[in-house]
ROSEDREN-897962 format. One record per residue (C-alpha): x, y, z; residue number from 1; residue in one letter. Coordinates in pm, 1 decimal, always signed. Each point is the difference from the previous one (the first is absolute). Last residue first. Layout:
BEGIN
REC         xx         yy         zz    nr   rest
REC          X          Y          Z   NUM      A
...
//
This chain:
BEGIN
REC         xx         yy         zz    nr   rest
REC    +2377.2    +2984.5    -6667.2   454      X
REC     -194.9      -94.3     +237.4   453      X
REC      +80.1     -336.2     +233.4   452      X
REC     -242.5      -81.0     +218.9   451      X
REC      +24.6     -366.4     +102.6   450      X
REC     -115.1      +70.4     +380.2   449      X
REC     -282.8      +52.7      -93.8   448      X
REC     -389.9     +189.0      +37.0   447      X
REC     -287.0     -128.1     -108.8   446      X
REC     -230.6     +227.9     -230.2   445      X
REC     -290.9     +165.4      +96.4   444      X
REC     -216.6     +274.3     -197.8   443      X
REC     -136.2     +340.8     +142.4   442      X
REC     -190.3     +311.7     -143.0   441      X
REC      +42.8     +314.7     +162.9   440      X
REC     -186.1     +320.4      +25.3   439      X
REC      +74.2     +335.4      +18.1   438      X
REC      -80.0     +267.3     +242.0   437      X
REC     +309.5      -44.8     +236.2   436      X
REC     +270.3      -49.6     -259.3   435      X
REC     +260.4     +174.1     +120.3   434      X
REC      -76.4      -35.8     +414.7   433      X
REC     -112.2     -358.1      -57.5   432      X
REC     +350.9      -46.0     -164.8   431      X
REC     +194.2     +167.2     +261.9   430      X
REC     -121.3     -263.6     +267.5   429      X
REC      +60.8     -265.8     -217.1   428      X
REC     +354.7      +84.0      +10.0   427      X
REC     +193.7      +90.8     -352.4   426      X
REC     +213.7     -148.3     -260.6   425      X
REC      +89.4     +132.3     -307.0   424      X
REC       -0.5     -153.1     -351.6   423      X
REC     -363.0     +120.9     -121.8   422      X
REC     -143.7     -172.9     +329.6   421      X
REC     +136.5     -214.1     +266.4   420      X
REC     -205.0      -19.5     +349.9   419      X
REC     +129.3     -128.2     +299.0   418      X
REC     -225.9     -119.7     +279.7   417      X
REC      +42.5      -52.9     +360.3   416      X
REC     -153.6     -131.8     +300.2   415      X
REC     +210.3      -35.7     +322.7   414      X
REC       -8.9     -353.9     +128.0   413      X
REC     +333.7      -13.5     +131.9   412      X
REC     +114.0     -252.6     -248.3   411      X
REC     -120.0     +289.2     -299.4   410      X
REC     -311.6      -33.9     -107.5   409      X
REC      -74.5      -37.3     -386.9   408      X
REC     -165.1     +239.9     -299.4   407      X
REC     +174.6      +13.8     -342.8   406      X
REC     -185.8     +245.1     -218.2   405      X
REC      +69.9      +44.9     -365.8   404      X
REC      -92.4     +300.9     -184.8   403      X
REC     -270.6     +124.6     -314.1   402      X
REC      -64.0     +318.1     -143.3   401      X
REC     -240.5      +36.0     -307.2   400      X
REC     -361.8     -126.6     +133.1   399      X
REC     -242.3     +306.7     -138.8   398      X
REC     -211.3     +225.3     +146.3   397      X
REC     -100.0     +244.7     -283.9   396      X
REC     -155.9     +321.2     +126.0   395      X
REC     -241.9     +166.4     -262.5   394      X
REC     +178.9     +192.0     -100.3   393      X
REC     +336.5      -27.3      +11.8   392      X
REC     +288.5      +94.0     +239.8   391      X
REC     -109.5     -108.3     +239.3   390      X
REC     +116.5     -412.7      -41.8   389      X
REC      -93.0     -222.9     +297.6   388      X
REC     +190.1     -288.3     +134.8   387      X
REC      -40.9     -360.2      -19.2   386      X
REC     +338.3     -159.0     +164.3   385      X
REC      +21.4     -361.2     -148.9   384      X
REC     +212.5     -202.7     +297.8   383      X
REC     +172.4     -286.5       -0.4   382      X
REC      +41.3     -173.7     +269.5   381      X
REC     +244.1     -270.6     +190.3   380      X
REC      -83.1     -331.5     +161.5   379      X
REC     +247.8     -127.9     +267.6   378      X
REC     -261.8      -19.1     +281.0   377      X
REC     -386.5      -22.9      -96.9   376      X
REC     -208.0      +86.1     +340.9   375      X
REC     +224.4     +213.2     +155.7   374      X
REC     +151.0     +217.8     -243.2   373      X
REC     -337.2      +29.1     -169.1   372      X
REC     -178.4     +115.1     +304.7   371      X
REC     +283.3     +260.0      +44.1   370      X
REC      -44.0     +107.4     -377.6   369      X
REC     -339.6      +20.0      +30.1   368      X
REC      +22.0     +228.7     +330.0   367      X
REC     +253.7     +197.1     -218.7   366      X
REC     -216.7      +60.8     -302.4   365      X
REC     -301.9      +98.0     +164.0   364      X
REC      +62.6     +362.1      -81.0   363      X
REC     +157.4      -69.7     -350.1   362      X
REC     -359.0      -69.4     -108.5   361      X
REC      -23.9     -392.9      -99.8   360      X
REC       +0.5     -137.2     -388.5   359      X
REC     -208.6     +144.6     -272.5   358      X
REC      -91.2     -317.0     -217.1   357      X
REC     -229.2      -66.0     +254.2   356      X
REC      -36.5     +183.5     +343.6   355      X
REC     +175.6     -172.8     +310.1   354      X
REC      -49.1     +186.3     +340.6   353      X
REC     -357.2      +93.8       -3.0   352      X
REC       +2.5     +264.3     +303.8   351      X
REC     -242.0      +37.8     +285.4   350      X
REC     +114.7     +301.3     +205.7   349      X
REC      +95.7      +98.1     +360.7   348      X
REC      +35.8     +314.9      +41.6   347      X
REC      +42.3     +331.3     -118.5   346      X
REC     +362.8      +44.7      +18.1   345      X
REC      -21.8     -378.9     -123.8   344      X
REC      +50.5     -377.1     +165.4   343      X
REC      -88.2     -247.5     -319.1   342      X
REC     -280.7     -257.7      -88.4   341      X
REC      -73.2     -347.1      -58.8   340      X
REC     +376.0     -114.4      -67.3   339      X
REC     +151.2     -334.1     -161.7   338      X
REC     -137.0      +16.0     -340.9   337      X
REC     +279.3     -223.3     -232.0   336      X
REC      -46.2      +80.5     -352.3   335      X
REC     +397.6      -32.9      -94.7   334      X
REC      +29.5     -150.2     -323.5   333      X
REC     +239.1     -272.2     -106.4   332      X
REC     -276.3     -247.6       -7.5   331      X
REC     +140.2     -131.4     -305.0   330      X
REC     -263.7      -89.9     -229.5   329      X
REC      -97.0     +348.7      -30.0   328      X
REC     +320.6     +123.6      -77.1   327      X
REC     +111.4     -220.2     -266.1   326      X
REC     +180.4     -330.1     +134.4   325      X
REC     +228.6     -249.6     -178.2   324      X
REC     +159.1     -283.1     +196.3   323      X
REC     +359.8      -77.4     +136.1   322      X
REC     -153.6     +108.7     +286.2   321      X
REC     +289.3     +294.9      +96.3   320      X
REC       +8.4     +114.2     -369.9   319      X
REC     -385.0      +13.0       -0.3   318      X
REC       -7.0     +197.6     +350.4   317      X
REC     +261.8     +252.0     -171.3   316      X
REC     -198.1      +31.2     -312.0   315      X
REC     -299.5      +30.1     +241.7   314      X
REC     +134.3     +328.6     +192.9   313      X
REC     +122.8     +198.7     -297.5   312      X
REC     -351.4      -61.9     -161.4   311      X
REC     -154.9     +136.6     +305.7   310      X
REC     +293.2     +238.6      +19.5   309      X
REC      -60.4     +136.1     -335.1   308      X
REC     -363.6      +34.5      -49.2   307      X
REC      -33.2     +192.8     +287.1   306      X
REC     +310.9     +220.1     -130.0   305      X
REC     -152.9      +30.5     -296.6   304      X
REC     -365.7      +38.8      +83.4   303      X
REC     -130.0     +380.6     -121.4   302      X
REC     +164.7       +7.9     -289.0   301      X
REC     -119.9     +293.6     -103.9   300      X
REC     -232.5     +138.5     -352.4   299      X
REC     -172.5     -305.0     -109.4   298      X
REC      -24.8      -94.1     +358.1   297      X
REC     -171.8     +281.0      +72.6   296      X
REC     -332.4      -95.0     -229.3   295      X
REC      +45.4     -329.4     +222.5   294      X
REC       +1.8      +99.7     +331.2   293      X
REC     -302.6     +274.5     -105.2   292      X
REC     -192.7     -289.9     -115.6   291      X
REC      -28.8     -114.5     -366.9   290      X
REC     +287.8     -181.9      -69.7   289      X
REC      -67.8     -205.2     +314.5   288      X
REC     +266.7      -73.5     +187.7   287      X
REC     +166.3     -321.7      +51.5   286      X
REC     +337.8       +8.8     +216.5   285      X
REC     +286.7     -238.0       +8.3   284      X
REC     +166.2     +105.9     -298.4   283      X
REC     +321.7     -165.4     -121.6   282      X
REC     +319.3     +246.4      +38.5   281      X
REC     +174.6     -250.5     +183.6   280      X
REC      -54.6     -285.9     -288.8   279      X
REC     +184.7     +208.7     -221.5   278      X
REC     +308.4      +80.2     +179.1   277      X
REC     +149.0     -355.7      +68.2   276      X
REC     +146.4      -91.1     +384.8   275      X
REC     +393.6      -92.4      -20.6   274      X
REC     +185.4     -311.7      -22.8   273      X
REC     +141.2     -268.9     +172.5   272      X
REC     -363.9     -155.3     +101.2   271      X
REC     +102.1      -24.4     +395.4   270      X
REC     +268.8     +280.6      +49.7   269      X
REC     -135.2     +209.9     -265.4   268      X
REC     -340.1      +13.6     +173.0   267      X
REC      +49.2     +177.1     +332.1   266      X
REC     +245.1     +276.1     -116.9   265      X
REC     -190.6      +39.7     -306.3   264      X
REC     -314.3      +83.3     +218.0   263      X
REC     +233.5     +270.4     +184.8   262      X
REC      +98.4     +139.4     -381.3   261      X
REC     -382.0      -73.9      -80.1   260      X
REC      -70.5     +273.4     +284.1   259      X
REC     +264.1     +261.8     -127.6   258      X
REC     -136.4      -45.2     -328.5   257      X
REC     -350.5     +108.1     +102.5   256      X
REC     +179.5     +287.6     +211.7   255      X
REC     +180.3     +116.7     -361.2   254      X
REC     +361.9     -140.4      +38.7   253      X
REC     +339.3      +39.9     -100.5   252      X
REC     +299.1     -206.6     +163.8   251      X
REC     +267.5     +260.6      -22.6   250      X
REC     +371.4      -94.7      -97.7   249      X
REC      -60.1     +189.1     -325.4   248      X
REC     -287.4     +218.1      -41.3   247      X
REC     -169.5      -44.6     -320.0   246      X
REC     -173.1     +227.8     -215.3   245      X
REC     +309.0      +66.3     -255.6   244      X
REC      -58.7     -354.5      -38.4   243      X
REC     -338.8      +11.2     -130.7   242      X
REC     -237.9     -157.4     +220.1   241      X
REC     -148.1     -384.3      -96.5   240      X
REC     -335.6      -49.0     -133.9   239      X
REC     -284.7     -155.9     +175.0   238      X
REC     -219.6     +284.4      -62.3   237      X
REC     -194.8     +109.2     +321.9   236      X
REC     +234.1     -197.1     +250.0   235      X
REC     +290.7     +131.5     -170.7   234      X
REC     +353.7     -219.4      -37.6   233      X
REC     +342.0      -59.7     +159.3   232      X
REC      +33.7     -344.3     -106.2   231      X
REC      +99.7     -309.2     +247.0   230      X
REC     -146.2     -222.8     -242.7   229      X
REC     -342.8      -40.1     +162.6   228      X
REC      -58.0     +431.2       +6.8   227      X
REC     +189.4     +196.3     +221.6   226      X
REC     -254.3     +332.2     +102.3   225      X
REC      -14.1     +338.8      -92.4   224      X
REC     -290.2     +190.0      -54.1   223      X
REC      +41.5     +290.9     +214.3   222      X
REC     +397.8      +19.0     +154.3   221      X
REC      +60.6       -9.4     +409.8   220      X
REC     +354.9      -98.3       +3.9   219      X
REC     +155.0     -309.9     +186.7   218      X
REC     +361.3      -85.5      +69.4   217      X
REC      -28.7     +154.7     +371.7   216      X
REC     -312.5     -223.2      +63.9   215      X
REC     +163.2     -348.4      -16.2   214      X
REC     +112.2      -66.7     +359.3   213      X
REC     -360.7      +93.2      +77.0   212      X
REC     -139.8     -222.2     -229.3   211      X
REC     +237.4     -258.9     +188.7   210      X
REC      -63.0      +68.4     +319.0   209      X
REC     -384.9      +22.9      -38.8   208      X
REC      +17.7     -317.3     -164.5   207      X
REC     +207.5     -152.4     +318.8   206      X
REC     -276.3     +140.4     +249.3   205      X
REC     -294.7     -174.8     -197.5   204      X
REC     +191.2     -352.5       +0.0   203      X
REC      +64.8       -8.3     +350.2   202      X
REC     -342.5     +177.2      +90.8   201      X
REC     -131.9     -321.6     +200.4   200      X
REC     +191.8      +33.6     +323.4   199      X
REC     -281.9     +225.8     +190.1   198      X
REC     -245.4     -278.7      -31.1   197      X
REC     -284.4     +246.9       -5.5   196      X
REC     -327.3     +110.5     +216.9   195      X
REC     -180.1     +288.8     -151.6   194      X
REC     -226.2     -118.3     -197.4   193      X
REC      -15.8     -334.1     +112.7   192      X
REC     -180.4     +127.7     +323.3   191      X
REC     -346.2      +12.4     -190.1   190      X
REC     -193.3     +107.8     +297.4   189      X
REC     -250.6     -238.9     +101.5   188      X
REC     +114.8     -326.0      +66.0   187      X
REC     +318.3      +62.9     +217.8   186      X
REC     -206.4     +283.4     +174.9   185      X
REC      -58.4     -138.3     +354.1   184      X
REC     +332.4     -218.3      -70.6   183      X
REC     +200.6     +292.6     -163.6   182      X
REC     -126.8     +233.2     +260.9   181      X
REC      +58.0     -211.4     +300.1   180      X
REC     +382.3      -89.2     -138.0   179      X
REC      +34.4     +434.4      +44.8   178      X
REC     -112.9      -25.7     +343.7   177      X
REC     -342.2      +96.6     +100.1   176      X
REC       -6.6     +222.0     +316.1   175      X
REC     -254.5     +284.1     -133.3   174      X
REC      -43.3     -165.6     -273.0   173      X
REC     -283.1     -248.6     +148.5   172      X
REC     -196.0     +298.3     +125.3   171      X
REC     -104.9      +29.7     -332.6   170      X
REC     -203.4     -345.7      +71.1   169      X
REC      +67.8     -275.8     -316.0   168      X
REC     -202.2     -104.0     -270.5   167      X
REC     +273.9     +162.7     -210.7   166      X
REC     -253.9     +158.0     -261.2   165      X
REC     +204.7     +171.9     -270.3   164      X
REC       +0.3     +341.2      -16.6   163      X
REC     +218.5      +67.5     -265.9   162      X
REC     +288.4     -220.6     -172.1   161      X
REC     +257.4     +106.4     -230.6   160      X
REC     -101.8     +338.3      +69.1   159      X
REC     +222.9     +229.0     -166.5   158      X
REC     +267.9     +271.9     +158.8   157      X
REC     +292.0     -186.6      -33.6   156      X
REC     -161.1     -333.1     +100.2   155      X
REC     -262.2      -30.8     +208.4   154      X
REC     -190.4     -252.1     +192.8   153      X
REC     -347.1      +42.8     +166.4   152      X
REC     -131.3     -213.7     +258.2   151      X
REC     -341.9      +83.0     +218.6   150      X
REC      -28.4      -92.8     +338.5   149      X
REC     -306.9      -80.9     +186.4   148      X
REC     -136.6     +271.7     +300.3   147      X
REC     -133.8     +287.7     -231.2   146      X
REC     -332.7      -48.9       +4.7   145      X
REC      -56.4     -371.6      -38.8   144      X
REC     +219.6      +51.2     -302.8   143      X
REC     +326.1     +256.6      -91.8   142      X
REC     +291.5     +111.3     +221.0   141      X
REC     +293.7      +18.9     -177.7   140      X
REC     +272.1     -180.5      -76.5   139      X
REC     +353.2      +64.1     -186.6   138      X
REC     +254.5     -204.3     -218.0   137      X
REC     +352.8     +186.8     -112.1   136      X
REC     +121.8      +63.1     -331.2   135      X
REC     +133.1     +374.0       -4.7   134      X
REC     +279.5      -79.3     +315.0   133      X
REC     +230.0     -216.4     -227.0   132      X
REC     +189.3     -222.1     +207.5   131      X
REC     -311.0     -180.6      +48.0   130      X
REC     -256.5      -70.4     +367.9   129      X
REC      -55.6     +345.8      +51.3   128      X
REC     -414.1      -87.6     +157.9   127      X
REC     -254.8     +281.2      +56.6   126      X
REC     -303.9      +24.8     +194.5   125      X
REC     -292.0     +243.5     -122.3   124      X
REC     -237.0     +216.7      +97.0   123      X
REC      -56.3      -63.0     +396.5   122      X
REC     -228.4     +290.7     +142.4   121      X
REC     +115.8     +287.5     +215.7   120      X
REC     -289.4     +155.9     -102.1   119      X
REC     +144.7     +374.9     -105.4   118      X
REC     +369.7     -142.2      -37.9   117      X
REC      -85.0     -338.8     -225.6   116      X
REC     +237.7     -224.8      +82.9   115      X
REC     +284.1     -145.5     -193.6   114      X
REC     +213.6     -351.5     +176.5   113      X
REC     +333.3      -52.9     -148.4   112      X
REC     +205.2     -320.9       -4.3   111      X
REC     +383.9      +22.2     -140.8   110      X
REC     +196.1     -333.7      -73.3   109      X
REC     +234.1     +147.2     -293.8   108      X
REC      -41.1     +377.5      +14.3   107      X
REC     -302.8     +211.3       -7.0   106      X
REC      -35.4     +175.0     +294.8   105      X
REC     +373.8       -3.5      +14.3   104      X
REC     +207.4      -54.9     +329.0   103      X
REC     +342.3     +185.0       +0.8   102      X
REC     +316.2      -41.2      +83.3   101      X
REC     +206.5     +232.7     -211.7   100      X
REC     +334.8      -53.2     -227.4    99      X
REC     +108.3     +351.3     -105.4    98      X
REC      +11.9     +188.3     -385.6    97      X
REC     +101.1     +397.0      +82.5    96      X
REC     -176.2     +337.4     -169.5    95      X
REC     +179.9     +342.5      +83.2    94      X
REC     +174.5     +150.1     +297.8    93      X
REC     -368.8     +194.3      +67.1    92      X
REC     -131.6     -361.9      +29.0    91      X
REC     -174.3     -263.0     -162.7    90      X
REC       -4.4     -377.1      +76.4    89      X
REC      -18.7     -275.0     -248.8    88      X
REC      -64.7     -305.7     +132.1    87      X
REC     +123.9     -327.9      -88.5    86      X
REC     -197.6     -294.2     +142.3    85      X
REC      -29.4     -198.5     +325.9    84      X
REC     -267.3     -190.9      +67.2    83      X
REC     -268.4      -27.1     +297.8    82      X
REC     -350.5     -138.6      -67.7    81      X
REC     -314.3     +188.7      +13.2    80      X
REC     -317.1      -71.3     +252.2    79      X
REC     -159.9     +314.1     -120.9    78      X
REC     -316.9     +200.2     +138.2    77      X
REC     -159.8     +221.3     -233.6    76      X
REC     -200.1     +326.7      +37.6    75      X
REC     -274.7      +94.3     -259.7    74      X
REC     -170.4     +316.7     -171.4    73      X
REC     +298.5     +258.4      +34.4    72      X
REC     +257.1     -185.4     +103.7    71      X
REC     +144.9     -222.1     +268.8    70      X
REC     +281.4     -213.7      +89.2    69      X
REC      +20.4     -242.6     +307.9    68      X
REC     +278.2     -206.0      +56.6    67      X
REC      +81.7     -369.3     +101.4    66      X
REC     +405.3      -62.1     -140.3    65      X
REC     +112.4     -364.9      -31.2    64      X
REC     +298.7     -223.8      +71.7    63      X
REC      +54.6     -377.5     -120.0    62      X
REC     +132.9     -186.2     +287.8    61      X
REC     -215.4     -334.8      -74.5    60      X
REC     -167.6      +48.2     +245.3    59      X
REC     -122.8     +382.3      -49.7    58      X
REC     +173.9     +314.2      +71.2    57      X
REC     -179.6     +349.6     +102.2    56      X
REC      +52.5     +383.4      -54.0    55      X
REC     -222.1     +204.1     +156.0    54      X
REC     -114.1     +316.8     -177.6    53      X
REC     -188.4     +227.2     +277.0    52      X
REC     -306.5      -86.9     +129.9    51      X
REC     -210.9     +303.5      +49.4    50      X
REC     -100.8      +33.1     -353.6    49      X
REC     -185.2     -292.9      +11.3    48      X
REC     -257.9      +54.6     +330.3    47      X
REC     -101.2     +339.6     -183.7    46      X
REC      -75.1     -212.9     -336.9    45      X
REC     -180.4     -212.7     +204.4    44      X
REC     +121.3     -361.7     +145.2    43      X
REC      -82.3     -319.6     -241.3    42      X
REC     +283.4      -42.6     -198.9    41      X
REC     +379.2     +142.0     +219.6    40      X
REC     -122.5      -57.6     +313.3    39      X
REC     -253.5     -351.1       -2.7    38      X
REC     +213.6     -139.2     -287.7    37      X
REC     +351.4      +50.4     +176.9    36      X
REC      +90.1     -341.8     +105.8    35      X
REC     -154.5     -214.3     -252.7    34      X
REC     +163.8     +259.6     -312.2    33      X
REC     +342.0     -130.8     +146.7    32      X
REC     -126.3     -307.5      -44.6    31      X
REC     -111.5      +54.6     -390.7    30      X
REC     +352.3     +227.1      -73.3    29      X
REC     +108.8     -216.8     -232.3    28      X
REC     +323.4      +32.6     -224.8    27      X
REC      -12.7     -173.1     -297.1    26      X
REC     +188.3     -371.5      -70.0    25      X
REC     -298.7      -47.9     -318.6    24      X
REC     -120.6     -328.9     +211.5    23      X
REC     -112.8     +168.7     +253.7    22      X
REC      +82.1      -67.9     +380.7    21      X
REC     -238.6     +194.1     +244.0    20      X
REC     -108.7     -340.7     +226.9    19      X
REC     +345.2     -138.2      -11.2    18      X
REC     +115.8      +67.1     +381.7    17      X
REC     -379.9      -71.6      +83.2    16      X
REC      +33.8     -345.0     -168.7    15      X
REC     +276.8      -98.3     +132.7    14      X
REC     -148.3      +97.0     +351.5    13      X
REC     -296.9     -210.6      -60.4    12      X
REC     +203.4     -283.9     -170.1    11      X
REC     +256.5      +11.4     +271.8    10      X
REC     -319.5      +35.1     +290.9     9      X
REC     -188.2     -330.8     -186.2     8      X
REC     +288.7     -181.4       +2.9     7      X
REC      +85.7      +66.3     +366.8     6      X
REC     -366.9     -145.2     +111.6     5      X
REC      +75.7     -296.5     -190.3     4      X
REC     +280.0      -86.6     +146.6     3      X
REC     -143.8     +101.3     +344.5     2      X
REC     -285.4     -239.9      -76.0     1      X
//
């Protein structure tokens, strides 16, 4: 009986020592949050503002800031994690990069509680539970009058997920621990979209290398492309420049070039040759001759580079297969509809994130990209940019720039995405920013390790 008896207190007490572990390794603050709930949660905003930060450590020696910050329609209270980052401090000697402790309301681990300041009300509870503080999961209070929890994820500013019945009390997330969120909401929030293997992006890292390694030899020239033989030649025509036109020990390329030079890369090392001009420039688009898309047509070409990287993408898929694919046999599209609606200046609104033969807006573009990353590792995209020509009347938007886009984590889970276009490389980040009112179209080819462009 004693035996017995000291089984049962191990397992208990093993089991307490465990009770917060999570299976991502994040900092938890759910038995700290035990201790102060009745103080820091439930007491007035008068009652709050009297305790002053505290500064607490749980069992597993992981250290945490509680703190109470306010503004002009709601206070907070945060149960953030300590870290130490570079900080750059400002003074009348001039501006000075130091290492400070500090404990971010949004960092790696972070749990935040917003109230509503007039009623004092719970709005929302909020989970950090990535490296990258815009995807996070949050409840709300929602049925049988505001006492079961509602479960929203999102992901750079779209909902991924939005008030999602938990079947569970809010009061629950109070104390939950991150492993209590996953299990409540393991079934209900579609956590492959931003859970990765980390150590996929071998093959995606080592193309950016080498494109990168590349980019000095390459000039931005319209039209220009290397046809099947090797050929310096014109998209539009086919025929080769005049040599007075050519700029030795340059690699010239038009940005449709520059993409068939990365699909080169891919192919030549599998078929020993090159990709062929004339089945790029097939059309993908029917448009009746009759309708204002088609009258226009006659005039524009308003689907190259749409054209272009969906047949750009299924030549590649066909030299990979061994088997030939036109565009719509090869599922090389990307239609995917992963949000319901987006966080605005004036809300929250419902969006349609996939719109045929026009691609995405560039404002979704990132939380695609993330989604992307982490539910299709080592695949690459080309993008169709559809922009919107002034100039004439009436306005012609027309698909006539196109890029690459090579989105991974890096081994610390930070998202990131690099972004090649017209022979230059730039950050996602600075892509949204230059093309914010376009649209883009997206195809997907696997990335590897056998890139070798010329």
């Amino acid at each position: 009986m004693r035996k017995l008896f000291c089984l049962i207190f191990w397992a208990f007490l093993i089991s307490a020592l465990f009770a917060d572990y999570n299976r991502l390794g994040v900092p938890d603050s759910a038995e700290i949050r035990r201790e102060i709930r009745e103080v820091w949660f439930f007491d007035s905003l008068t009652a709050i503002r009297e305790n002053p930060p505290e500064n607490r450590t749980n069992n597993n020696g992981e250290r945490f800031q509680v703190r109470l910050e306010e503004n002009d329609t709601t206070f907070n209270v945060f149960v953030a994690p300590y870290a130490r980052m570079n900080v750059t401090v400002v003074s009348e000697k001039g501006s000075r990069v130091e290492m400070q402790e500090v404990y971010p309301g949004d960092g790696l681990g972070s749990w935040v509680l917003v109230r509503d300041k007039k009623t004092g009300r719970p709005l929302r509870i909020r989970f950090y539970f990535l490296k990258n503080s815009d995807v996070f999961v949050q409840f709300t209070p929602g049925g049988q009058g505001g006492k079961m929890a509602l479960a929203d994820m999102v992901i750079f500013g779209n909902y991924a997920a939005r008030g999602v019945p938990t079947g569970v009390p809010f009061d629950k997330f109070y104390t939950a621990s991150l492993e209590d969120v996953m299990e409540i909401t393991g079934d209900k929030l579609p956590w492959k979209y931003v859970l990765a293997d980390y150590n996929a992006y071998h093959d995606t890292k080592q193309m950016i290398a080498v494109i990168r390694e590349k980019l000095p030899d390459i000039v931005n020239v319209p039209d220009a492309m290397y046809d099947e033989n090797g050929k310096l030649v014109r998209i539009s025509t086919g025929k080769p420049f005049e040599p007075s036109e050519i700029i030795q020990g340059k690699k010239m390329l038009s940005p449709a070039g520059f993409l068939k030079w990365i699909a080169d890369g891919l192919v030549s090392p599998v078929s020993g040759g090159l990709l062929r001009r004339t089945p790029l420039l097939m059309q993908t688009v029917e448009v009746k001759s009759t309708g204002q898309q088609g009258v226009l047509s006659q005039r524009y070409s308003l689907y190259f580079s749409l054209d272009w990287i969906r047949n750009l993408a299924s030549a590649v898929m066909s030299v990979y297969t061994g088997a030939t694919y036109l565009f719509n046999q090869s599922g090389v599209d990307v239609t995917f509809n992963p949000f319901a609606s987006s966080i605005t200046d004036r809300g929250v609104s419902n969006i349609v994130t996939f719109v045929e033969n026009s691609g995405y807006s560039v404002p979704v573009l990132k939380s695609l990209l993330y989604v992307l990353a982490s539910t299709s590792p080592e695949t690459f995209y080309f993008g169709a940019v559809r922009g919107t020509d002034r100039t004439v009347s009436p306005e012609v938007m027309a698909f006539n720039d196109c890029a690459a886009f090579f989105p991974y984590f890096e081994n610390d889970g930070g998202f990131s995405c690099r972004v090649f276009i017209s022979g230059r490389e730039m950050s996602l980040d600075d892509f949204c920013m230059t093309y914010s009112d376009n649209f883009v179209y997206l195809t997907r080819v696997r990335t590897s390790e056998r890139f070798f462009p010329d």
